[in-house]
ZADO-1210 file (C-alpha; in nm, 4 decimals, padded with zeros to 6 digits):
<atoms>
<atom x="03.2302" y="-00.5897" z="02.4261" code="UNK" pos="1"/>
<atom x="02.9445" y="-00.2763" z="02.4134" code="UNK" pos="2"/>
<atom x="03.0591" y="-00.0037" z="02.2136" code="UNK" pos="3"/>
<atom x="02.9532" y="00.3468" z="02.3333" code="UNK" pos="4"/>
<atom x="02.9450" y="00.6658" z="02.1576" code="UNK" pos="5"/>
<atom x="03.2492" y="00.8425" z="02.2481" code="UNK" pos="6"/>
<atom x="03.2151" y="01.1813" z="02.0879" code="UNK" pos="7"/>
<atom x="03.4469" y="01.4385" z="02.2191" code="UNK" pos="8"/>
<atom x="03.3013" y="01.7279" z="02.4299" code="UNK" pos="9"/>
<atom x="03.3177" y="02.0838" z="02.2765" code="UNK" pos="10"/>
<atom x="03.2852" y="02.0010" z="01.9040" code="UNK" pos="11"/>
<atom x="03.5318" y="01.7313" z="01.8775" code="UNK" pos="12"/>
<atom x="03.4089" y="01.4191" z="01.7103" code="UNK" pos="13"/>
<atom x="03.5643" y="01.0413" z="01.7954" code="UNK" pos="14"/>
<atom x="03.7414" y="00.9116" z="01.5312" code="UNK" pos="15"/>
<atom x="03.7919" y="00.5594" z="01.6027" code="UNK" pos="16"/>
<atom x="03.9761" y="00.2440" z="01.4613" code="UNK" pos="17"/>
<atom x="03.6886" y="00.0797" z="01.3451" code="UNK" pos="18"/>
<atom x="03.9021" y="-00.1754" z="01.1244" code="UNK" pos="19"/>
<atom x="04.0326" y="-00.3133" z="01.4299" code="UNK" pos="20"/>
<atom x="03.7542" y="-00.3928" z="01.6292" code="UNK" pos="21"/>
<atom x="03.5675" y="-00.4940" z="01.2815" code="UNK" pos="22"/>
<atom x="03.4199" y="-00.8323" z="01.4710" code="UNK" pos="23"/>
<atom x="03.2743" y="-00.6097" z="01.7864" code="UNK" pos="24"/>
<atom x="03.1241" y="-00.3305" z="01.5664" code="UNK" pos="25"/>
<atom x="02.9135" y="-00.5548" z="01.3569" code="UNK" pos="26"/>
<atom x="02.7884" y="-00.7390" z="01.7082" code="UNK" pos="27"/>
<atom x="02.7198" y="-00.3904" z="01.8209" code="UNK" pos="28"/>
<atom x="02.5464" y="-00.2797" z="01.5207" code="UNK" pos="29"/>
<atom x="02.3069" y="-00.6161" z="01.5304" code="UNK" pos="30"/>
<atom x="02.2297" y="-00.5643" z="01.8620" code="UNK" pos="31"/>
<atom x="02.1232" y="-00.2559" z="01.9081" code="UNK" pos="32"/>
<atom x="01.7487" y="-00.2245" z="01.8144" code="UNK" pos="33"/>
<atom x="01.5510" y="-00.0845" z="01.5813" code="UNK" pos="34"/>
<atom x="01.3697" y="00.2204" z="01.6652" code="UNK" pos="35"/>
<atom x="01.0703" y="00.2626" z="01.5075" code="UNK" pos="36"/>
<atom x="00.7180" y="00.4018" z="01.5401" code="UNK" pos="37"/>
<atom x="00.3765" y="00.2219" z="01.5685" code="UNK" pos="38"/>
<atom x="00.1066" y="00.1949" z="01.2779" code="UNK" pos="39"/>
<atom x="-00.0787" y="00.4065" z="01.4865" code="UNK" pos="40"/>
<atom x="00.1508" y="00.7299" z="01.4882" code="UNK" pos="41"/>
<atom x="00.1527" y="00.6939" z="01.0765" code="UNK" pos="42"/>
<atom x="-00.0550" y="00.9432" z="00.8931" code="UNK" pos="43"/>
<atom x="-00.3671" y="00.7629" z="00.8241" code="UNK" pos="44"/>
<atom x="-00.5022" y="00.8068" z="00.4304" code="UNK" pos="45"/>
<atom x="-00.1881" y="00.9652" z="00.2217" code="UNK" pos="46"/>
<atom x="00.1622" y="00.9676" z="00.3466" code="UNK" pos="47"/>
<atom x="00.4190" y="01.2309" z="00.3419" code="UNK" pos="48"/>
<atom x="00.8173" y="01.1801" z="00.2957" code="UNK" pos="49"/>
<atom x="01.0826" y="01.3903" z="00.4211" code="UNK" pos="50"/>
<atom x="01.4106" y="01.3617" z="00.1804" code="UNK" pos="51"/>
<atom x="01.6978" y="01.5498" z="00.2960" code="UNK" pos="52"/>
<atom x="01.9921" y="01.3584" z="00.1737" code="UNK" pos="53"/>
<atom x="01.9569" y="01.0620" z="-00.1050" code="UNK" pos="54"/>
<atom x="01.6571" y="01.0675" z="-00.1057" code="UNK" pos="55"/>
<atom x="01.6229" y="01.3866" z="-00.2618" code="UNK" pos="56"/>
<atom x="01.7520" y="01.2699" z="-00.6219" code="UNK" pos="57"/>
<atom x="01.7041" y="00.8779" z="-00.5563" code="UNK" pos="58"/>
<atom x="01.3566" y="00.8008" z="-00.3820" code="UNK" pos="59"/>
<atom x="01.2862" y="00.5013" z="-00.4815" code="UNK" pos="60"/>
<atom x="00.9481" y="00.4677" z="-00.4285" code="UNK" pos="61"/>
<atom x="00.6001" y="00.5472" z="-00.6300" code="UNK" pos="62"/>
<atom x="00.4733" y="00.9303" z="-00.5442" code="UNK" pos="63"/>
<atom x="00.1877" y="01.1489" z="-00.6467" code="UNK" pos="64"/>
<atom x="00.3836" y="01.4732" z="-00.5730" code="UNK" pos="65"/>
<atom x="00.7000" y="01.5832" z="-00.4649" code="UNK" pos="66"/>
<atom x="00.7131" y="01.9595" z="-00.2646" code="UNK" pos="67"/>
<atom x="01.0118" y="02.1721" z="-00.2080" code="UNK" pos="68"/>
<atom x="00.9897" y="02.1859" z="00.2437" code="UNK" pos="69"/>
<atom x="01.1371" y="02.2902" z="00.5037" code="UNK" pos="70"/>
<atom x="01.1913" y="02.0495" z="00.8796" code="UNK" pos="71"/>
<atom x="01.2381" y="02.3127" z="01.1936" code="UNK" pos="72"/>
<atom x="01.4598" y="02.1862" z="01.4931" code="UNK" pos="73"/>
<atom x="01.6775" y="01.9536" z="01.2861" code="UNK" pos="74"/>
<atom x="01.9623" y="02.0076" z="01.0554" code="UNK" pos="75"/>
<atom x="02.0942" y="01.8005" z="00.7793" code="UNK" pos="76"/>
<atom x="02.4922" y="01.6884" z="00.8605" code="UNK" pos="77"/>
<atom x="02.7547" y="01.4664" z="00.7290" code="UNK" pos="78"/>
<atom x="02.7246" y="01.2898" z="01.1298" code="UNK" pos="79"/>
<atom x="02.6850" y="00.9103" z="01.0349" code="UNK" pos="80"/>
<atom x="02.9591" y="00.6754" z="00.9585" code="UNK" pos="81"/>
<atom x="02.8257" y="00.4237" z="00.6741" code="UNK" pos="82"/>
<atom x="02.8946" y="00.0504" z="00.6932" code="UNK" pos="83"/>
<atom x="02.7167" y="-00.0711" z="00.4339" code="UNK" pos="84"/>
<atom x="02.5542" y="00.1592" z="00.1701" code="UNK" pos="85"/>
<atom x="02.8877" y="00.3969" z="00.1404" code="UNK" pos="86"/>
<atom x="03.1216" y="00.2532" z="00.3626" code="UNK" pos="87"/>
<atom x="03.2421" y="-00.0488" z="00.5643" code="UNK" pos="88"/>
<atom x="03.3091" y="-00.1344" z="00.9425" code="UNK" pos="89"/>
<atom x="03.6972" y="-00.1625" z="00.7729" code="UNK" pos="90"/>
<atom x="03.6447" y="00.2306" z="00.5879" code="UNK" pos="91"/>
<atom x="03.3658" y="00.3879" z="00.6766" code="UNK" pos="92"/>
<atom x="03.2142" y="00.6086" z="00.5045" code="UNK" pos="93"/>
<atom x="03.0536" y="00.9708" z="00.5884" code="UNK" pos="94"/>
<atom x="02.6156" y="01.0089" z="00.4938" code="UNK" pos="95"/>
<atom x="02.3437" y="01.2660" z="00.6026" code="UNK" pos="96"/>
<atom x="02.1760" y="01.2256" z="00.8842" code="UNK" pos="97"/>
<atom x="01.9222" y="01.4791" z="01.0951" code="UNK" pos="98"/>
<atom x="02.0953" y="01.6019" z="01.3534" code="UNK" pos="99"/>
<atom x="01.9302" y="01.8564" z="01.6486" code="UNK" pos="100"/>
<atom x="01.9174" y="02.2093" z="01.5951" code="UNK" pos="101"/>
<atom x="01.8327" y="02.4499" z="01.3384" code="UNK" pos="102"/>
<atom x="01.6455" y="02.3731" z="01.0273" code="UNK" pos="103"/>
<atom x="01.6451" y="02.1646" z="00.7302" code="UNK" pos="104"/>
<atom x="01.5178" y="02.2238" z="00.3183" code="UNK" pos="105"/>
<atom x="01.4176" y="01.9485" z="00.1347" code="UNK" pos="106"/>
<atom x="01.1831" y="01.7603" z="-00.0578" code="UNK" pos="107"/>
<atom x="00.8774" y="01.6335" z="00.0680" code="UNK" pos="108"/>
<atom x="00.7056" y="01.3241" z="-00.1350" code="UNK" pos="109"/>
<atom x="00.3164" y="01.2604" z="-00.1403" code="UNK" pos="110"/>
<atom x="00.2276" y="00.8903" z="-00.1317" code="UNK" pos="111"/>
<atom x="-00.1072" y="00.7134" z="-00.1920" code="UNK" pos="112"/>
<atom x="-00.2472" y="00.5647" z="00.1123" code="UNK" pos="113"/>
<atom x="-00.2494" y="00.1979" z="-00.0819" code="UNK" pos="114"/>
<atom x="00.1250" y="00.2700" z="-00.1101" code="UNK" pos="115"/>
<atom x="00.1513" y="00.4060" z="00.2098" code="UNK" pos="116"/>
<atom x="00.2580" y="00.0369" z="00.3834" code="UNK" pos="117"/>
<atom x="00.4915" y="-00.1065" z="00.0941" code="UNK" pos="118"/>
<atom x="00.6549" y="00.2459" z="00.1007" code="UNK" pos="119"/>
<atom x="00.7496" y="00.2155" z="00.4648" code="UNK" pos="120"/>
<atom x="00.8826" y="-00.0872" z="00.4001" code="UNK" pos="121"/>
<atom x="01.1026" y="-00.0323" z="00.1866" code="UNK" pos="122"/>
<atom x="01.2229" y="00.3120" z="00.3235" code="UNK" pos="123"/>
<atom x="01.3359" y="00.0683" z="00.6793" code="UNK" pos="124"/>
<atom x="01.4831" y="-00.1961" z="00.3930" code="UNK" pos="125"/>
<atom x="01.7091" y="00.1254" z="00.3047" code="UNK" pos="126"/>
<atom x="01.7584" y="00.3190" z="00.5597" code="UNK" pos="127"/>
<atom x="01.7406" y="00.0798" z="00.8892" code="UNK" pos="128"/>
<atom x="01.9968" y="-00.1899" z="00.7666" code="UNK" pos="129"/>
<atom x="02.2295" y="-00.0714" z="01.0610" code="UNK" pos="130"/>
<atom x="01.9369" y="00.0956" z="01.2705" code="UNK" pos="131"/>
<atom x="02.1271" y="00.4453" z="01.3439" code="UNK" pos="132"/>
<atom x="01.8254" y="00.6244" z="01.2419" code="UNK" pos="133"/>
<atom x="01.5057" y="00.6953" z="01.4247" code="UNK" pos="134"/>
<atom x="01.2186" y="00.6474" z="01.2350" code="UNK" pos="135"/>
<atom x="00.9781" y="00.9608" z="01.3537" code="UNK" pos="136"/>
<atom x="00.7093" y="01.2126" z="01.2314" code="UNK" pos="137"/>
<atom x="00.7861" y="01.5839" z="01.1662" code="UNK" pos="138"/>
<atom x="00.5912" y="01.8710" z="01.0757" code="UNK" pos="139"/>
<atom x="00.7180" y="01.9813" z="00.7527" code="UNK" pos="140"/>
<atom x="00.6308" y="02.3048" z="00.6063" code="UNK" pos="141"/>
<atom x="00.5426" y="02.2597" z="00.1966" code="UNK" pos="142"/>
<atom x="00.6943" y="02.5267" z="00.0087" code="UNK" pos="143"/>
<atom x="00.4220" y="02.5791" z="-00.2579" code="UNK" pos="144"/>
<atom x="00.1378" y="02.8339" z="-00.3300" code="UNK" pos="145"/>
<atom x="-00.0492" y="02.6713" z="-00.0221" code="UNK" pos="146"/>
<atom x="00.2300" y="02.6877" z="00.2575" code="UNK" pos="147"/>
<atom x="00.0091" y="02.4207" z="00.4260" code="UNK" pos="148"/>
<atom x="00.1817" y="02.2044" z="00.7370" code="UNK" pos="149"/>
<atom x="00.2126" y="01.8300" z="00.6986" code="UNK" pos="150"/>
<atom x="00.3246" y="01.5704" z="00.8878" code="UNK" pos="151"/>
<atom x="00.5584" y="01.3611" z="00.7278" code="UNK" pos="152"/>
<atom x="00.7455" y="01.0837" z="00.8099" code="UNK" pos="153"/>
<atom x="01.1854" y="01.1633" z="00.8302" code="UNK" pos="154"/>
<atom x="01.5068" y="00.9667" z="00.9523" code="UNK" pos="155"/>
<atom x="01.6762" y="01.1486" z="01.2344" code="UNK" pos="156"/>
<atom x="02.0144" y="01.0152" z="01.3412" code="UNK" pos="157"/>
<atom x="01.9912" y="00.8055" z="01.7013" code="UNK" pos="158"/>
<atom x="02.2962" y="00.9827" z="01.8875" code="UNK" pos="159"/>
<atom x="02.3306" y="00.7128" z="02.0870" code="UNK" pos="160"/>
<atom x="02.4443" y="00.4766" z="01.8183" code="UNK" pos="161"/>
<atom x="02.7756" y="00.3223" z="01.7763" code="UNK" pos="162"/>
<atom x="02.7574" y="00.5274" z="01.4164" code="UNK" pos="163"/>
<atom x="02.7011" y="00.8390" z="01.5219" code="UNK" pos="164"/>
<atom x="03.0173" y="01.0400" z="01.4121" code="UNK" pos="165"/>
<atom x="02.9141" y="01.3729" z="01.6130" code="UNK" pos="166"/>
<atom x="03.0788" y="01.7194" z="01.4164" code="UNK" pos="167"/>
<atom x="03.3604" y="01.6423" z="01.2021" code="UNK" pos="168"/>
<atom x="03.6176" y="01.8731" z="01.1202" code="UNK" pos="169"/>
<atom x="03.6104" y="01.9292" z="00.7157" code="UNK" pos="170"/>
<atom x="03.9399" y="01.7193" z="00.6599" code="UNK" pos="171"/>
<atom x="03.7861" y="01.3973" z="00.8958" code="UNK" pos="172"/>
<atom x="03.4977" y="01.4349" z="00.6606" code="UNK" pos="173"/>
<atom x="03.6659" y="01.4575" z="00.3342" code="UNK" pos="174"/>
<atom x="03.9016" y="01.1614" z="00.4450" code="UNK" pos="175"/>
<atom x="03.6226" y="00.9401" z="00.4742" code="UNK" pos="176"/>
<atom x="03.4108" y="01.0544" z="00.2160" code="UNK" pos="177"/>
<atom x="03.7493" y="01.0145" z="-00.0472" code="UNK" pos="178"/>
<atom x="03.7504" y="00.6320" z="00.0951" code="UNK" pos="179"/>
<atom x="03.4168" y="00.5445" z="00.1629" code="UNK" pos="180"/>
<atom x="03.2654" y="00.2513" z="-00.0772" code="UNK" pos="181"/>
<atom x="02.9571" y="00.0307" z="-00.0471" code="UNK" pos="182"/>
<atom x="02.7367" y="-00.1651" z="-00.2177" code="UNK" pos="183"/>
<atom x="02.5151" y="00.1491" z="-00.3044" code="UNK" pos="184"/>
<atom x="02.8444" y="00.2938" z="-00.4766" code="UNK" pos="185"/>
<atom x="03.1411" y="00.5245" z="-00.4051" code="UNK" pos="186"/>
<atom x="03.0646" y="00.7823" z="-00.1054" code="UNK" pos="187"/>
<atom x="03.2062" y="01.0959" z="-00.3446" code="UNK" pos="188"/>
<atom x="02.9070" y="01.0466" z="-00.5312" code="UNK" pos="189"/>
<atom x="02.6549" y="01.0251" z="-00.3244" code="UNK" pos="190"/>
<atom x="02.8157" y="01.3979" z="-00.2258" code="UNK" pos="191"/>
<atom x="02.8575" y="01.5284" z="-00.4925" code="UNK" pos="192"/>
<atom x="02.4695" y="01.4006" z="-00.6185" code="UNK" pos="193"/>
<atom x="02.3187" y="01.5595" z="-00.3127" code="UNK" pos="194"/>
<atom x="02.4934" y="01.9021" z="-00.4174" code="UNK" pos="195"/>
<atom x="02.3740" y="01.9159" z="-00.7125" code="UNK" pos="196"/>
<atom x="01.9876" y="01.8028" z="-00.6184" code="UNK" pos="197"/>
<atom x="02.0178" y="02.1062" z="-00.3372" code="UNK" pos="198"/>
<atom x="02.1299" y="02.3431" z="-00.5879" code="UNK" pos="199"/>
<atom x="01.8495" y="02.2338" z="-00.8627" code="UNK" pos="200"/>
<atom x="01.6057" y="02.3324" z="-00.5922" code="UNK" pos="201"/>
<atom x="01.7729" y="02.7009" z="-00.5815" code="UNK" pos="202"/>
<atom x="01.9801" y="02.7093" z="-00.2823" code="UNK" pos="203"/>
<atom x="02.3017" y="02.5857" z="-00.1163" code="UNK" pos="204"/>
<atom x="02.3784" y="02.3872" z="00.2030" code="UNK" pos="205"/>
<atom x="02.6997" y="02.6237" z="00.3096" code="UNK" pos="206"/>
<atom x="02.8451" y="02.3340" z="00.5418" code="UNK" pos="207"/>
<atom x="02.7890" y="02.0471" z="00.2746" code="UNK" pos="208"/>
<atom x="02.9151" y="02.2802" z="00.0094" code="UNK" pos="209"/>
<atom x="03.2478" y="02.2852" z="00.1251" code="UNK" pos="210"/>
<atom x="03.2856" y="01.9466" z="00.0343" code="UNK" pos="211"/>
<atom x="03.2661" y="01.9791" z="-00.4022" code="UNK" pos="212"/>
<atom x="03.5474" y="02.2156" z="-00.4711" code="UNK" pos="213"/>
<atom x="03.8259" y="01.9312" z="-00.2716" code="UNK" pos="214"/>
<atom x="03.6509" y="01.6265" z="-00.3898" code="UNK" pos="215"/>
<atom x="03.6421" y="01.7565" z="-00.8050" code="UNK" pos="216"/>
<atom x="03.9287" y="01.5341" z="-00.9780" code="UNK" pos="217"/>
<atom x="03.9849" y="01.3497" z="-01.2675" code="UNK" pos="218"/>
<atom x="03.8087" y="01.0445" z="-01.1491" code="UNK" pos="219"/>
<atom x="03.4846" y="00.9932" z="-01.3670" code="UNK" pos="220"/>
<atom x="03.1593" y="01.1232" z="-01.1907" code="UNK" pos="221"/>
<atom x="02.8352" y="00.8584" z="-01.1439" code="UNK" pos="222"/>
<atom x="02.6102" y="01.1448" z="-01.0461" code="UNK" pos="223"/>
<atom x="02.2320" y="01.1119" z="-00.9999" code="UNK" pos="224"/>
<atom x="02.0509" y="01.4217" z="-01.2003" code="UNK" pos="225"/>
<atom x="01.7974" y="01.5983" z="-00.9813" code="UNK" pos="226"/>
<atom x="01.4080" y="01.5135" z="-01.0022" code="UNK" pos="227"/>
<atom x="01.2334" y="01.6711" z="-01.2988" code="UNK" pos="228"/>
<atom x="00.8961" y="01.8147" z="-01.2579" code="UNK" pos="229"/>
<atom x="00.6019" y="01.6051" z="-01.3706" code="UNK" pos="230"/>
<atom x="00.7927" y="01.3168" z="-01.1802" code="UNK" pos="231"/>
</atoms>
């Protein structure tokens, strides 16, 4: 069985059964290959990092420098379901991806060229266990006293892939962001922990902000505090 994207025309997203064809997604998933560039289309000497989603507040990885920047022609969404990290095949869960259009703040992350190979490494480890992303270089503009263009590396969502959720309406996201859970934790945190890294670098993400206001309860919070400078 090949599963397809099936994303509605004119804004409506698919929303389908995925516990029920549990066996078929996962074959799907392993099959469909990993997209990735070659050594050669790396930035030689230091590397750059684009975070836009978890990123942001949980990198992971050693850095000399992290930048407020801004990504042009690609917007950060809630468009990928999650089958492992916040979600499974049997709930999926709702993450970040970069989508086409528009623009995208973040926070850009200087790495030592000795790092530069263990770094990308690990970033496919994380991000590439399911291969929905595209690994690609961007220009990213560095919000600092410089302003200077770099070319960093960033994760854009393959639209093509079997987890590719398209737009949501807000209640299909908040229904699978209230029951998404993987081994990386619940998906209300990872949320809520993005929120609060966007708003620590002094601005709001109006569609992603919607989210907070329905998802505040009495459950106990397991958020990850923003970077602190000096980092």
């Amino acid at each position: 069985m090949i599963l397809s994207n099936v994303s509605g025309l004119g804004g409506t997203a698919k929303d389908v059964e995925f516990a029920s064809l549990h066996f078929e997604v996962l074959l799907a998933v392993r099959a469909m290959p990993a997209k990735m560039p070659s050594e050669a289309e790396l930035s030689k000497g230091d590397l750059w990092v684009f975070g836009y989603g978890s990123l942001m507040w949980r990198p992971g990885f050693e850095f000399l420098e992290h930048v407020p920047a801004r990504l042009i022609g690609e917007h950060r969404a809630l468009c990928v379901y999650s089958f492992d990290h916040r979600g499974t095949p049997e709930k999926p869960g709702l993450v970040l991806g970069l989508d086409r259009g528009g623009a995208c703040r973040g926070i850009a992350f200087r790495v030592s060229a000795k790092q530069r190979n263990d770094t990308v490494q690990y970033l496919r480890s994380r991000e590439q266990t399911t291969n929905v992303y595209r690994e690609v270089m961007r220009s990213v503009w560095l919000e600092n006293e410089a302003r200077q263009r770099v070319s960093a590396l960033a994760y854009v969502v393959d639209r093509g892939h079997v987890q590719y959720a398209g737009r949501l309406s807000l209640a299909e996201q908040l229904r699978h962001v209230q029951q998404g859970h993987g081994r990386s934790g619940n998906n209300r945190d990872y949320v809520l922990s993005t929120v609060m890294s966007i708003e620590a670098q002094g601005f709001r993400d109006q569609p992603l902000h919607q989210l907070p206001l329905m998802l505040h309860d009495d459950t106990p919070l397991h958020l990850h505090p923003p970077l602190q400078e000096g980092r």
